[in-house]
PATOR-544558 format. One record per residue (C-alpha): x, y, z; residue in three letters. Coordinates in steps of 0.001 Angstrom, whole numbers, padded with zeros to 6 digits, always signed. Layout:
<kolkols>
XYZAla
...
</kolkols>
This chain:
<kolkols>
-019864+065180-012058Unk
-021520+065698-008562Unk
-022530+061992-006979Unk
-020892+059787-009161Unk
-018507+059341-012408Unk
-018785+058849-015799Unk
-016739+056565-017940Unk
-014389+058066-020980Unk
-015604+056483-024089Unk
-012294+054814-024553Unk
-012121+052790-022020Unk
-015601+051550-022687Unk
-014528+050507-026503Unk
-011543+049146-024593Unk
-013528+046955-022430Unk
-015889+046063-025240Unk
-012935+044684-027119Unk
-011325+042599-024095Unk
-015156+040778-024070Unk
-014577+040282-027427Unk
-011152+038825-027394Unk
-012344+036764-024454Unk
-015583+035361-026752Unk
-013632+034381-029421Unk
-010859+033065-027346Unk
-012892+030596-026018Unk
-014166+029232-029134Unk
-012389+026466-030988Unk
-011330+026694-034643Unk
-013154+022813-035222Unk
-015229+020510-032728Unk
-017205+017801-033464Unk
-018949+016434-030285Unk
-020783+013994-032177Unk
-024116+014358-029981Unk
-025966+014413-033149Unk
-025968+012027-036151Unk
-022306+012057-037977Unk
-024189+010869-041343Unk
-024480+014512-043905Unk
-021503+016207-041931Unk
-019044+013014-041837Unk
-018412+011531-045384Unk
-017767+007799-045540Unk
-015117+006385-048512Unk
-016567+004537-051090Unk
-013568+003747-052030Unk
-012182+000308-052426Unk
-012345-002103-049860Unk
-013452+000398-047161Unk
-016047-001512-046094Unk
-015851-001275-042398Unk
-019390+000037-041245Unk
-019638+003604-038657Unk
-022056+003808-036251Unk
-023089+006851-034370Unk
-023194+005180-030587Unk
-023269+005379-026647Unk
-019724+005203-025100Unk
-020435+002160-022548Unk
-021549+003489-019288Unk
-022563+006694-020643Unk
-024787+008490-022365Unk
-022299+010221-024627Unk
-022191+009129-027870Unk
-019405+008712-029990Unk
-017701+007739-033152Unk
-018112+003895-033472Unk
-015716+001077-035221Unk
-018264-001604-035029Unk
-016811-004339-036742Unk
-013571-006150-036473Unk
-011151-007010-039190Unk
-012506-003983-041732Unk
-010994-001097-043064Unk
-012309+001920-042118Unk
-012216+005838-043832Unk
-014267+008710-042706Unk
-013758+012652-043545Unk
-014972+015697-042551Unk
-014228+018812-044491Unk
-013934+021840-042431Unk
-015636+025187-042932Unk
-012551+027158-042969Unk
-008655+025631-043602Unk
-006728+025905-040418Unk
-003151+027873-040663Unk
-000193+026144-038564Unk
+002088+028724-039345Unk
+000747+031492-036947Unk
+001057+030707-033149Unk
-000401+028047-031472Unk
-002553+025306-032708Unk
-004010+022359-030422Unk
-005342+019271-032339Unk
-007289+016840-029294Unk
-009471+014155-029873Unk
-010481+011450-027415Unk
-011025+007642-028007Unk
-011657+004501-026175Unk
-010701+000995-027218Unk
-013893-000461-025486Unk
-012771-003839-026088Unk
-008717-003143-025757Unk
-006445-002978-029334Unk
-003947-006101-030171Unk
-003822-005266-033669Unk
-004825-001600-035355Unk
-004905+001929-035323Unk
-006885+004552-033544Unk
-004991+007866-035091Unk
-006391+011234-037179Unk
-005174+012169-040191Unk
-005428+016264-040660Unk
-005592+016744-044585Unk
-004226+018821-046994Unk
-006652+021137-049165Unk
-008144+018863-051693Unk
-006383+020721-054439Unk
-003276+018449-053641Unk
-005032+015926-055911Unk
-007654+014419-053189Unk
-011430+013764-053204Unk
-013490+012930-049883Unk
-015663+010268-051260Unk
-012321+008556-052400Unk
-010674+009158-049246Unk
-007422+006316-048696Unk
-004645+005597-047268Unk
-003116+007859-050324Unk
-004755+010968-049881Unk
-001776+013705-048741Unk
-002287+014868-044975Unk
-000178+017309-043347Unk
-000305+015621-039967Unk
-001234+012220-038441Unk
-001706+011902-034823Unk
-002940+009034-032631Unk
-002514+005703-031152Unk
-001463+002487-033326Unk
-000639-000647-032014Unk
+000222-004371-033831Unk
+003148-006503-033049Unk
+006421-004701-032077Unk
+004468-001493-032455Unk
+003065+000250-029419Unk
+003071+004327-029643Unk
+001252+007389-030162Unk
+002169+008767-033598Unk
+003189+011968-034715Unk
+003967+011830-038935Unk
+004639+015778-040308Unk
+004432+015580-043677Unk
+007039+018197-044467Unk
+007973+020074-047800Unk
+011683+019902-049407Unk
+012028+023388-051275Unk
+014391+022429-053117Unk
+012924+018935-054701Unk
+009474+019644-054125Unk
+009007+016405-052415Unk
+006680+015522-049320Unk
+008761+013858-046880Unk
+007330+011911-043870Unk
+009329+013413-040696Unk
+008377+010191-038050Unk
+008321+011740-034002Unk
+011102+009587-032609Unk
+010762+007688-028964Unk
+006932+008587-028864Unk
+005107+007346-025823Unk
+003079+004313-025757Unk
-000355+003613-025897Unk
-002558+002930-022858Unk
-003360-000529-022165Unk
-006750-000143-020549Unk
-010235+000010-021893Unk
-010834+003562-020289Unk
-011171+006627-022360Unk
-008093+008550-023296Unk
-007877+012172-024237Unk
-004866+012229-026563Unk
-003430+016186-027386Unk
-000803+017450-029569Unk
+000319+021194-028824Unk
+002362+023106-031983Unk
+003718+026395-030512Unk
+005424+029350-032223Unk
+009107+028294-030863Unk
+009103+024950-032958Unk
+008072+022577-030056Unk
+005498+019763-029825Unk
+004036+018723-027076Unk
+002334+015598-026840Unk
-000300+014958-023955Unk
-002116+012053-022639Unk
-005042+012308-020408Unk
-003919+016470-020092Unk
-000028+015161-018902Unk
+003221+016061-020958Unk
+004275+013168-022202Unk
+006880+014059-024998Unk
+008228+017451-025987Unk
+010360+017707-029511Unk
+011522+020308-031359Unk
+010576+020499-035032Unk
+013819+021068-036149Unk
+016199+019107-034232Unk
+017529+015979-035779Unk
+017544+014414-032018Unk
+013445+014290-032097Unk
+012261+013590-036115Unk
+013437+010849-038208Unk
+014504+011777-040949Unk
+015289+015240-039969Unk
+013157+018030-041272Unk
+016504+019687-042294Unk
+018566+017000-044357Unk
+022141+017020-043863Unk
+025058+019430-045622Unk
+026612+016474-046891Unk
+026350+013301-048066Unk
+028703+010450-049389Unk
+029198+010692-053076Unk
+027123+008148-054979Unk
+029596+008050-057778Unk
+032499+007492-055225Unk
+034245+003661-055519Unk
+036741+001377-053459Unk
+039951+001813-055327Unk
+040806-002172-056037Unk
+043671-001806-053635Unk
+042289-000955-050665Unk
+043111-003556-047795Unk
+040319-003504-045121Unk
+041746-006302-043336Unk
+043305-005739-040113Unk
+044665-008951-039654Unk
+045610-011275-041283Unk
+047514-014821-041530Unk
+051307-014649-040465Unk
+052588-015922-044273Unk
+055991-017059-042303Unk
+054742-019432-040220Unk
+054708-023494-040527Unk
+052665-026030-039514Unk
+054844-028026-036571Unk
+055971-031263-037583Unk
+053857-032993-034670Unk
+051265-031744-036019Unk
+048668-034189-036732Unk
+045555-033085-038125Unk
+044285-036330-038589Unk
+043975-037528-035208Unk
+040633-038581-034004Unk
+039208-036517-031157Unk
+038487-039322-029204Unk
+040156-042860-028712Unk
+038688-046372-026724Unk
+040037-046407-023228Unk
+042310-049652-023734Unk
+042499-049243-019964Unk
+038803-050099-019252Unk
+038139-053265-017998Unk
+034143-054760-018139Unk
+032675-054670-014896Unk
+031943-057653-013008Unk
+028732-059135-013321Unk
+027722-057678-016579Unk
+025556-059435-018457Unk
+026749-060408-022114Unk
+024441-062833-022960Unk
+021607-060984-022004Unk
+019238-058193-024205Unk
+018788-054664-022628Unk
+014815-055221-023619Unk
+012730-058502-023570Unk
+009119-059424-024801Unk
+006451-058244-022035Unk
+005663-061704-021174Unk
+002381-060348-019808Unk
+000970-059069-023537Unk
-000872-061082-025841Unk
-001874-060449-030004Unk
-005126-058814-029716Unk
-008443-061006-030878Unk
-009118-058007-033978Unk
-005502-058277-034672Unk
-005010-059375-038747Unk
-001954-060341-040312Unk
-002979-059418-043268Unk
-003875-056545-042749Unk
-001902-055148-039518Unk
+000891-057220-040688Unk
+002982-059556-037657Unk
+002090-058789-034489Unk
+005447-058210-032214Unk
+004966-058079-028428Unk
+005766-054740-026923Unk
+009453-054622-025227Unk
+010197-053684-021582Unk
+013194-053551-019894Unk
+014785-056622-018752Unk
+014261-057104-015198Unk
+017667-059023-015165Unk
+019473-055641-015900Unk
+018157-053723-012961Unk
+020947-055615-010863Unk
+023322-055816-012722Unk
+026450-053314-013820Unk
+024735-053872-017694Unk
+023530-056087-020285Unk
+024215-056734-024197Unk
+028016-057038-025433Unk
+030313-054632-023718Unk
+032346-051862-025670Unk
+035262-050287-024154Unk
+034017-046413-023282Unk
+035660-043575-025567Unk
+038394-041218-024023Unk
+040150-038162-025025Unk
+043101-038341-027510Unk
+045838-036795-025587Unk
+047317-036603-029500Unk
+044945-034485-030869Unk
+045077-031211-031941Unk
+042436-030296-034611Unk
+043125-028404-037950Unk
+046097-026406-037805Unk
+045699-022400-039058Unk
+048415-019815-038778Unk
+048651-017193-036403Unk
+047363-013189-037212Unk
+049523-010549-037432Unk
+048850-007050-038212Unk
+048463-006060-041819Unk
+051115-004357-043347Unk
+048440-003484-046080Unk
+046044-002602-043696Unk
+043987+001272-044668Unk
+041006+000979-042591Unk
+037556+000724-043625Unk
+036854+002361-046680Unk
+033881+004831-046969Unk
+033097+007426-049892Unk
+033986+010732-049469Unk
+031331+013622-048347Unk
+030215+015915-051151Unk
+027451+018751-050817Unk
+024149+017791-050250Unk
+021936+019138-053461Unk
+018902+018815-051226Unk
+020251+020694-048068Unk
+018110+023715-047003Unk
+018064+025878-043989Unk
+014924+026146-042421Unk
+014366+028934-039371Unk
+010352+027530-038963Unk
+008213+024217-040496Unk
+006654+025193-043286Unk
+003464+023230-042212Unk
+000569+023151-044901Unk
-002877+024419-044270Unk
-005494+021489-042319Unk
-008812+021717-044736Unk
-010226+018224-043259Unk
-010314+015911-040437Unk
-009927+011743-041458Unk
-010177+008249-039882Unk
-008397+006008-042151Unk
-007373+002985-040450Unk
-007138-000875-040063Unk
-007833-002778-037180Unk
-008399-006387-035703Unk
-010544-004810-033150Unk
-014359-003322-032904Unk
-015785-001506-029953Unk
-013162+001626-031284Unk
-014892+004973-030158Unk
-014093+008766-031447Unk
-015310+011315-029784Unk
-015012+015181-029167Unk
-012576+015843-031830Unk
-011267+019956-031259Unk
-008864+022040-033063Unk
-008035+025272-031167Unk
-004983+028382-031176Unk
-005648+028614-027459Unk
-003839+025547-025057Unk
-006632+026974-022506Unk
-009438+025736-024402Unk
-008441+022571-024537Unk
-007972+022080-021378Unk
-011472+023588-020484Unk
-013021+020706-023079Unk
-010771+018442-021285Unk
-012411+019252-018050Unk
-015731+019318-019197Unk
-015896+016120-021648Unk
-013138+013977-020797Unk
-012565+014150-017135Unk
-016285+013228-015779Unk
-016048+010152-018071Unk
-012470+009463-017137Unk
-013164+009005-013366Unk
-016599+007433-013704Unk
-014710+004711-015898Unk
-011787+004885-013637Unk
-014404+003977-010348Unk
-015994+001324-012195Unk
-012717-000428-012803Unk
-011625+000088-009405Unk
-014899-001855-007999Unk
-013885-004327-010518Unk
-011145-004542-009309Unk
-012214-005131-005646Unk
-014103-008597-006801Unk
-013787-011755-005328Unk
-009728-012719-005215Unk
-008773-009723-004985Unk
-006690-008727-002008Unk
-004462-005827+000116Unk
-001944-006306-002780Unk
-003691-005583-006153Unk
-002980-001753-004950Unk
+000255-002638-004598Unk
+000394-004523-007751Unk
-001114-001616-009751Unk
+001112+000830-008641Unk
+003691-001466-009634Unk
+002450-001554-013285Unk
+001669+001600-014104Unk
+005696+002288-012611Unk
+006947-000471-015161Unk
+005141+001000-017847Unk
+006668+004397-017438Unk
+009998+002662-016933Unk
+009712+000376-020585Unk
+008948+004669-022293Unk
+012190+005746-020849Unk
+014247+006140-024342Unk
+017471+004482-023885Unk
+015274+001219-023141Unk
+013654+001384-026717Unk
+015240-002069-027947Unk
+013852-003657-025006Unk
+010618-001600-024818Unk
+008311-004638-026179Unk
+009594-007582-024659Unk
+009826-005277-020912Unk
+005417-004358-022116Unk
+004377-008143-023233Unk
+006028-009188-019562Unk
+004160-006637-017550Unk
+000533-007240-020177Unk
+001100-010933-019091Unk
+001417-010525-015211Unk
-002216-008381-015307Unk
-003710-010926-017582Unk
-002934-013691-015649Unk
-003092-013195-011836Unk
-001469-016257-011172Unk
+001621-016010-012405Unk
+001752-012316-011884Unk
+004745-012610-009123Unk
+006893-014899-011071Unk
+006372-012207-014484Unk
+007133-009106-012039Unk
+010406-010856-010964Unk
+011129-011612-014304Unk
+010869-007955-015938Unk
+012841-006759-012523Unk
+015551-009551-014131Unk
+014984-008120-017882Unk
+015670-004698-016453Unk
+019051-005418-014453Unk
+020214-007150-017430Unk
+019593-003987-019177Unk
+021484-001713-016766Unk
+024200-003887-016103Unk
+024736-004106-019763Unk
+025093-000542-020356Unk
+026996-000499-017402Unk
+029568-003206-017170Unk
+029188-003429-021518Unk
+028085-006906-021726Unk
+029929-010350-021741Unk
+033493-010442-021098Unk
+035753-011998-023822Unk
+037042-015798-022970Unk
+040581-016190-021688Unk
+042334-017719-024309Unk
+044052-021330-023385Unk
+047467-021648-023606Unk
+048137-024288-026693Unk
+050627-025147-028753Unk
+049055-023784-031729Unk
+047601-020272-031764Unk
+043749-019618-032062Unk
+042736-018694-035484Unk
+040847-015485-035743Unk
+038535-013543-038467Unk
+040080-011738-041341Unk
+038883-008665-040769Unk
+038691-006335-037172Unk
+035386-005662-038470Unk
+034004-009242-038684Unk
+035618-010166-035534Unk
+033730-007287-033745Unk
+030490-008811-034825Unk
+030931-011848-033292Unk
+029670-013395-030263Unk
+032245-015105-027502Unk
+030025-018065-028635Unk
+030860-018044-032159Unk
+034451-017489-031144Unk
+034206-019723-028909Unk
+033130-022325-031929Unk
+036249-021449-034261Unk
+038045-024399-035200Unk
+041408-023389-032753Unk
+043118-024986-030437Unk
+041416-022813-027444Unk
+038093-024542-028622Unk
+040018-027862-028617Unk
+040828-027577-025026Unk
+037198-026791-024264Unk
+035600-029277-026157Unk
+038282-032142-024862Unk
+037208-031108-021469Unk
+033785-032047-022751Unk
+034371-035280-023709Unk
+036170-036337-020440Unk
+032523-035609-019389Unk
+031594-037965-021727Unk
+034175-040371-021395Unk
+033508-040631-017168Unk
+029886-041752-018283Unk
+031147-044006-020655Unk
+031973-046914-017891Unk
+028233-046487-016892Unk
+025668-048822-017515Unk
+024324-047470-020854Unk
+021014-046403-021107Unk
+017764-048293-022183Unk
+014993-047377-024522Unk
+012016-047591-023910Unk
+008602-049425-025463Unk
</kolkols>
């Protein structure tokens, strides 16, 4: 065609259907903005004692409303019943919510619960912490707990049973008052990925036994139930030497410590006179009654005689070590003869072993709030469920974000109030390093004493140097543990009797160098003699007064 071009009708339908794909890309599968009144969509439990009362409110400093917890101390259960049931089998599915713990979270939960379709045996007006979800997602925190859940609720095929598969290491909550966008990414390939404020925080794979507790795939085997000790079996790996004779010098019966017959009483001391007099300057009070208050007794003070002299009262000769004593005699260990190790039952087939290629996730047919908290001031907003990790970020951008870093300037002007100085930057950055450093896995035993050290130093400014040194002491602890494997076992002291020991090679592992330390032996003689020859050295002191 002369002066221009005209398009084949194929590539229009093709373009048509790009714009298409494009439209409904962009759409989510759920959202709930909450912009307009929750109460006809939303339906509250009447079961129970769900009494905790939802309000439809302003997120503080905003004008976006939200999701309100408005009471403390309450139970609280809320559903919404989708339109449609959401499929997690098919590729990619991105559950995001946001919430903000306006007045922080000491004790409760702040999590979504995605339900099963109601034909598993659940009704929304009856809504509990019973009703069977498929998922629950979201930030809990009481006592030593301090994460971001992620419970799959996971099929066995062959018992028919609904496991709960618990995400292992998850991250920990944020301990501000700002509003966090909290995402949870299922993908095709088995992986979750769990984001906070739009940054990976954990990544898991379904199926690996390293990231769910229990595993989604229980193991081949398992130790036979039916499977007993034989009577026989020796798990001692030591034990008393049968041969071997208490030494004729042995005496058990010796005190541990004897007087000092060498101790002579120190001149000047005072024999005739008390340690503690009358206060000569007290008098009965004029209310005082006999009767009633019974004899009135000046109160005592110290005699001022004593304070020059070596001591006062009759004079004992101080105790010493018994160079004759020895303690209870036990026999030395030898290796067992009889010894066969520790005994365990043997491995049989697991009945309930399956082999699993993807989750078989149930279908989402509602959204619930079911929780329990100490705290009010909880807020839920913009609650999306999408197949496209794009979206979410989009409503991340447009909802989240603006409030994020208006929040976020607020509490940095706060934060620039009287007292504060060229180092709260410092100390902040500080912080929010500690914080990551208490998530890092292999500190997991240690993760809430390191987190109630750091919550202390921002709570209380003043001691917020001595705290920081003291979780910089927690955390070398740590590492040199791991690295150097702890205390070193006490030297043994050379005695005439050998140091008794446990029974077993399995007890003695579990003890402490303390405890071993406190084992009625001849090493622990030694130690405590040395002890006494503390005591003993004091013993030629002036002995100590009370006190009225």
């Amino acid at each position: 065609m002369v002066g221009g071009s005209k398009m084949k009708p194929q590539l229009v339908l093709a373009v048509i259907c790009a714009l298409v794909i494009q439209i409904c890309a962009s759409d989510p599968l759920f959202y709930e903005s909450f912009e307009e009144n929750f109460e006809g969509s939303w339906i509250i439990s009447q079961k129970g004692d769900y009494n905790g009362v939802w309000k439809h409110e302003k997120s503080d400093g905003h004008e976006d409303h939200g999701l309100l917890i408005s009471e403390k101390a309450r139970k609280y259960a809320i559903v919404k019943v989708l339109d449609k049931p959401v499929s997690l089998k098919d590729g990619t599915i991105v559950l995001q919510y946001e919430v903000r713990l306006q007045n922080g979270l000491e004790c409760g939960g702040a999590y979504i619960k995605y339900l099963r379709p109601q034909e598993a045996g659940w009704v929304a007006k009856e809504f509990d912490n019973e009703s069977p979800y498929t998922i629950m997602f979201g930030p809990d925190k009481c006592g030593s707990t301090n994460k971001v859940h992620f419970i799959l609720k996971h099929q066995n095929p062959k018992t028919g049973d609904f496991v709960e598969h618990h995400l292992k290491f998850p991250p920990s909550t944020p301990h501000d008052k700002l509003t966090h966008v909290y995402t949870a990414v299922i993908t095709p390939d088995n992986h979750l990925h769990i984001l906070i404020d739009g940054e990976e925080k954990k990544k898991a794979n379904f199926l690996s036994s390293e990231d769910f507790e229990p595993a989604l795939i229980p193991p081949k085997t398992i130790p036979d139930p039916e499977d007993k000790k034989p009577e026989d079996w020796d798990e001692r790996a030591k034990i008393p030497d049968p041969e071997a004779t208490k030494p004729d010098d042995w005496d058990e019966d010796a005190p541990m410590e004897i007087e000092d017959v060498d101790a002579v009483k120190p001149e000047g001391w005072l024999d005739d006179e008390p340690e503690e007099i009358d206060d000569p300057e007290s008098s009965k009070p004029e209310d005082w009654d006999d009767e009633e208050d019974g004899e009135w007794e000046a109160p005592k003070i110290d005699n001022p005689k004593c304070e020059e002299a070596p001591g006062c009262g009759e004079w004992k000769r101080p105790m010493k070590r018994n160079p004759a004593y020895k303690g209870k005699w036990h026999a030395p260990m030898i290796d067992n003869p009889a010894y066969k190790g520790i005994w365990k039952p043997r491995d049989i087939p697991n009945p309930e072993y399956f082999e699993l290629e993807k989750p078989n996730f149930e279908p989402i047919e509602a959204i619930g709030i079911e929780i329990w908290t100490m705290q009010d001031g909880i807020l839920f907003d913009n609650i999306l469920i999408a197949d496209d990790e794009k979206v979410a970020a989009s409503y991340r951008e447009t909802t989240w974000k603006p409030k994020y870093d208006v929040e976020k300037e607020k509490e940095k002007d706060d934060e620039a109030g009287p007292g504060s100085g060229p180092l709260a930057g410092v100390q902040k950055m500080v912080f929010d390093l500690l914080y990551k450093i208490a998530d890092i896995p292999f500190l997991e035993a240690y993760k809430i004493k390191i987190i109630d050290l750091i919550e202390k130093a921002e709570t209380q400014p003043n001691v917020t140097i001595g705290v920081l040194a003291s979780v910089v002491v927690v955390l070398f602890t740590i590492l040199f543990r791991l690295l150097f494997g702890g205390k070193k076992p006490v030297t043994p002291v050379n005695t005439p009797a050998p140091a008794p020991t446990t029974e077993t090679e399995s007890s003695e592992a579990t003890k402490t160098s303390e405890e071993k330390d406190a084992a009625g032996s001849s090493g622990e003689k030694e130690e405590d003699d040395e002890n006494e020859d503390d005591k003993a050295d004091g013993g030629a002191q002036r002995p100590r007064r009370r006190r009225a």
